[in-house]
N, C-alpha and C positions, 0 to 999 in steps of 0.2 A: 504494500500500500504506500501511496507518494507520503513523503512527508511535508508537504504542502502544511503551511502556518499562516497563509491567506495574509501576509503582512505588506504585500508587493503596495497597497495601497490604503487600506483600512480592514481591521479585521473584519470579518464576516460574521455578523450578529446573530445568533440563535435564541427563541424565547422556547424554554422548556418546561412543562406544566408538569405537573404531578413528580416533582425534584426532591422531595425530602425522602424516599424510599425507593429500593430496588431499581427498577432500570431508569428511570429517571434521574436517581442521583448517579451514576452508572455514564450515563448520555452525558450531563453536566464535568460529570471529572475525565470521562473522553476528551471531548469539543477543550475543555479547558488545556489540556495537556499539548493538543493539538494547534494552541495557537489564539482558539476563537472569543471574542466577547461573546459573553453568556447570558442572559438572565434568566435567572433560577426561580420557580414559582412552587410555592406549596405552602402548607399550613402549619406545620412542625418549627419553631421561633428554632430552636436545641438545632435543628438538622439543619436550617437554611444558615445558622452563623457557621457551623464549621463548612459549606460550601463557597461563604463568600470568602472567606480565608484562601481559595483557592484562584489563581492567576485570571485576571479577565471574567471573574464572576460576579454578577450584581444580583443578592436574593431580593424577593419580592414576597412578604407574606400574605397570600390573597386565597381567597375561596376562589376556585378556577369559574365556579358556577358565577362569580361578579363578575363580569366583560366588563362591563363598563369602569370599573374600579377598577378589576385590573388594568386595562387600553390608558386610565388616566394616569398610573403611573410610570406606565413605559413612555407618556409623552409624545413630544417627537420624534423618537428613537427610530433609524429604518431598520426594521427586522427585516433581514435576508432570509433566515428558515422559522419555521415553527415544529417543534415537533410534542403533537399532541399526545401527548402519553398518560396525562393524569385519568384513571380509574378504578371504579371499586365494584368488589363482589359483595353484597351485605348478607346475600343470603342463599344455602345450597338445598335443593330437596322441593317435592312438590307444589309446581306453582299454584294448584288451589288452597295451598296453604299458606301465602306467600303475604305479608304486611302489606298494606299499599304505601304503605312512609320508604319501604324499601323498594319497591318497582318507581317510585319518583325519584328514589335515589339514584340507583342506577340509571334511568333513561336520562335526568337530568345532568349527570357527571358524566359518562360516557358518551354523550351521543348528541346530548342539548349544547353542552359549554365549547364541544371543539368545532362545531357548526357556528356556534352564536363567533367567536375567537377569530374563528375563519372570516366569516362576513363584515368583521369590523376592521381585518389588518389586509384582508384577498386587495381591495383596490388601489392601494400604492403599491402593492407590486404588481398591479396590471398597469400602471403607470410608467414604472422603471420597466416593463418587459422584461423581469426577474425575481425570482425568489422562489422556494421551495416550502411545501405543506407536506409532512411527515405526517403518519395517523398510526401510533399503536394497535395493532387493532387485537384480535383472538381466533385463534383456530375454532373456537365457540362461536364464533360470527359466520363460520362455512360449514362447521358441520353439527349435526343435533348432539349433546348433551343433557341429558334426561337430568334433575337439575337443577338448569341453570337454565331456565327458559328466556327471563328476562333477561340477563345479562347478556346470550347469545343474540336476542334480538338487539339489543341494544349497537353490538360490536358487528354483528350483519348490516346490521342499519348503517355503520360508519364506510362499512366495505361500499354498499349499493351509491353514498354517496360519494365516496373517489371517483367512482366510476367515471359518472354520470360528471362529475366535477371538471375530471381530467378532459373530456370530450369537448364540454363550454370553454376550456381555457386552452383550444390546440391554436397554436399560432401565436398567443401569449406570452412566450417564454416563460412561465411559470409552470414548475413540474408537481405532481403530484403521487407521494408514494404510500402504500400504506403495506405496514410490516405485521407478519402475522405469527407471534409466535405461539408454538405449542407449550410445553410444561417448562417454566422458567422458575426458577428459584428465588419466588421473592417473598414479600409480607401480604400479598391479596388477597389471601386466604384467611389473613388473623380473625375476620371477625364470622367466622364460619367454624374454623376448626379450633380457633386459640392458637399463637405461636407453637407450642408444641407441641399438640392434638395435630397440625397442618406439616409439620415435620415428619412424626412420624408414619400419618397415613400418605403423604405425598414424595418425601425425599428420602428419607431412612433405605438404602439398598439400591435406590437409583438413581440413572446417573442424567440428572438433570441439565438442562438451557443455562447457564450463568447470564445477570445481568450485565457483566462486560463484554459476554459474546454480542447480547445484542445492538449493544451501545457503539461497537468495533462497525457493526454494519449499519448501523447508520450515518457516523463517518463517510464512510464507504460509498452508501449513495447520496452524501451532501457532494463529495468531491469530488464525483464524476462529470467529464463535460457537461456544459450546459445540454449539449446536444443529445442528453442521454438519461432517459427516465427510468428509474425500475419501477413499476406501475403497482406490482406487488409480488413479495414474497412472503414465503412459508419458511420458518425456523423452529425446524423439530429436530426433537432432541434423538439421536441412531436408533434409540431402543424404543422410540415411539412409533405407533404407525401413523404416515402421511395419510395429513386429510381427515384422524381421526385420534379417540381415545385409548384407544390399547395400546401399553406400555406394559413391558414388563422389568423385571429385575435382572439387572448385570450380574453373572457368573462368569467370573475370571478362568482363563482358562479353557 
């Protein structure tokens, strides 16, 4: 991978949401190591001070679901990329059984805020004819999870809209990628399984996605020609199967 520092003229500005946990702060201490002006967004005071500590990072304590709040304190800042990572799982198991405080949560953090984020920063980069819309999204968004209904719709719903995004902006020079990965190693399970309820039914014996693998590829497609979109990939872990839920446990050997 180039070691490109984007310094030739002014670094390259990334706003990265959901930055106090897993791949988000992952994405943040990439890009930063990398070269780039950061701003770091999330709700964690503790998490966002040890990110600004780090070169070219500026945190931002906002609920992502505040556009508008958040938009007012990035100012005039031009953001070159966004990468929408911020979301949550509140709750796993039959959705007739499911809170409606928690189907608002997830549709409104998953799928409301990096829509509403998009609409408010998408036309100064249709202006410069530049800039890139990264989208988190879930292998739960392509294939059924018995579950996790809402939150698949939710992360489906993010997929149906790159689509259709990327199509409105050909000609634009604005790219649009959205990354999908499979079982990744982070905290979005806390409030389903508990830290170590979610350890040991999901990582204990296998061998999981790290949040720096995914943070390495989205580098990866920031830094690619402009002439050149990855529209979307899948990132599963060897022992997962493509496209779906079966996983099993690594035996050495």
């Amino acid at each position: 991978m180039s070691e490109t520092t984007h310094t030739a003229t002014r670094a390259h500005t990334s706003l990265v949401t959901g930055a106090t946990s897993g791949i988000g702060a992952a994405i943040v201490a990439t890009l930063s190591a990398a070269g780039y002006k950061v701003f770091a967004t999330g709700r964690n005071a503790d998490t966002l001070a040890r990110l600004e500590a780090l070169p070219g990072v500026t945190a931002i304590q906002a609920d992502v679901r505040d556009t508008d709040g958040l938009c007012a304190r990035l100012g005039d800042v031009q953001i070159d990329s966004v990468i929408n990572n911020a979301g949550q799982l509140t709750t796993t198991g039959p959705f007739v059984g499911t809170d409606p405080a928690q189907i608002d949560t997830m549709i409104d953090i998953n799928l409301k805020a990096p829509i509403r984020l998009t609409h408010r920063l998408l036309p100064a980069m249709i202006e410069r004819r530049a800039g890139h819309l990264v989208f988190v999204g879930s292998i739960a968004g392509h294939a059924p999870f018995p579950g996790s209904c809402v939150y698949g719709a939710s992360k489906s719903g993010i997929g149906v809209f790159c689509d259709a995004l990327r199509c409105e902006l050909l000609g634009s020079g604005v790219r649009v990628t959205e990354l999908v990965p499979g079982r990744v190693e982070t905290s979005l399970y806390r409030d389903t399984h508990g830290p170590d309820g979610a350890k040991r039914a999901l990582y204990d014996g296998y061998r999981s996605v790290q949040p720096h693998d995914v943070a390495g590829l989205v580098r990866t497609v920031l830094e690619l020609p402009d002439y050149v979109d990855i529209s979307r990939m899948e990132i599963m872990p060897t022992d997962q199967a493509a496209g779906g839920g079966s996983m099993v446990k690594f035996a050495a050997g």
